[in-house]
Each structure stands twice: as C-alpha cells, then as structure tokens.
C-alpha positions in Angstrom: -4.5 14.6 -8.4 -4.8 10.9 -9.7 -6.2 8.4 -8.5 -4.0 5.7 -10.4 -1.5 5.7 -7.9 -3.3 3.2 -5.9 -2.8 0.4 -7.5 -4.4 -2.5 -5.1 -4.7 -3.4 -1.3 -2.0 -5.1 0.0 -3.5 -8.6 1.4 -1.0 -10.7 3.5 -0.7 -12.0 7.6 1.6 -8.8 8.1 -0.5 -6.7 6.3 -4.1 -8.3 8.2 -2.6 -8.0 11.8 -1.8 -4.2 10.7 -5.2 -3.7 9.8 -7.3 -5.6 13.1 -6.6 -2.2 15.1 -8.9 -0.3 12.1 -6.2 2.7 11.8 -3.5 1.2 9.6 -3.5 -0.1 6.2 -1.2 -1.1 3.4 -1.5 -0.7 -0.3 0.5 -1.4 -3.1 1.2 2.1 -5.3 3.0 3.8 -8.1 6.4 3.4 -7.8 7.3 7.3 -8.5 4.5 8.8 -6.4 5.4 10.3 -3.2 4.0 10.5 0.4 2.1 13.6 -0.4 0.4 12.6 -3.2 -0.4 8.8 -1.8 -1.9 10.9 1.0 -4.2 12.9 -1.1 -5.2 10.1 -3.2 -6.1 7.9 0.2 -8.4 10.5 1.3 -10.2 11.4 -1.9 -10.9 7.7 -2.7 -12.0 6.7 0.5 -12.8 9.7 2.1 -10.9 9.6 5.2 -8.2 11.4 7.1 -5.0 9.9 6.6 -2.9 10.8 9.7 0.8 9.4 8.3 2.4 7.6 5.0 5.2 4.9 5.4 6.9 3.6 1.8 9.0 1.0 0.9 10.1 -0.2 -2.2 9.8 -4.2 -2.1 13.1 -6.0 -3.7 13.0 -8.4 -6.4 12.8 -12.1 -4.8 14.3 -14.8 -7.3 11.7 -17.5 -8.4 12.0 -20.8 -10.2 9.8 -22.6 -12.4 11.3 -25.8 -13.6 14.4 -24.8 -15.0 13.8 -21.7 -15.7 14.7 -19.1 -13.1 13.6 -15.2 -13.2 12.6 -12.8 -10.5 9.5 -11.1 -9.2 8.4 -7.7 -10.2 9.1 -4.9 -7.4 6.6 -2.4 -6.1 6.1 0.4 -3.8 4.2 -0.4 -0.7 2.8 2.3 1.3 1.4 1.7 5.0 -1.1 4.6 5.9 -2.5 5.2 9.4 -5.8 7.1 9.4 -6.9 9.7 12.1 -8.8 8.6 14.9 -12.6 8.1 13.9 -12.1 6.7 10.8 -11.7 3.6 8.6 -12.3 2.1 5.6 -14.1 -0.5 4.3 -12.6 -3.4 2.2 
C-alpha cells in the first residue's frame, strides 16, 4: 500500500461546507489510483474508517496570462465519508 496517492487536502467553499458535518472530506490523489486503494490509504494515514470513496477527474480550465493563454493541470479528486465516530484532524 502507498501512501503517495494522497497528494494534498482539497481546500475550497465546496469542499469546507462538505467538511462542517465532520464525516466528509475531499483530497486531491493520484490520478491512476482507484477507490480501493484511496480507501486503504485514508485509513492508514489517518487512522480512521472510511465508510465510502467518490472520484472525479477535474477538466482542464483554460487560463490567460497576458497574451499568453494555456490551461490548468487536471487531477483526481476524491470525496471520502468516514464511519460514524470518527474524524480527522486538519
């Protein structure tokens, strides 16, 4: 099991309002792991029970910077909801 598949917390309004009940959470993650092994990795890093796994992949948004126009990287978001009794501490 690896632990590099979490890559960072995922810190927005969305992603804050998610988090106010305690249960659910969002992170940013590999994009080629899977629900299973995002799962496995939650609980051994923060030692919790992770209850269910929800990915998306985020699409590229296109930016400008002057006159130079490019796009934004994409990543895979996963939003886990922990068992009752738990949370985590960020």
């Amino acid at each position: 099991m690896n632990l590099d598949i979490i890559i960072a917390p995922v810190v927005t309004e969305k992603s804050s309002y998610l988090s106010e009940d305690g249960k659910t959470y969002v992170f940013k993650v590999d994009a080629k792991a899977n629900k299973t092994e995002i799962k496995q990795a939650i609980e051994k890093a923060f030692d919790v029970k992770v209850e269910n796994v929800n990915t998306l992949n985020t699409k590229p948004k296109q930016k400008r910077v002057g006159k130079y126009s490019g796009y934004r990287k994409t990543y895979k978001k996963a939003i886990v909801t922990l068992a009752d009794g738990y949370t985590i501490e960020m």
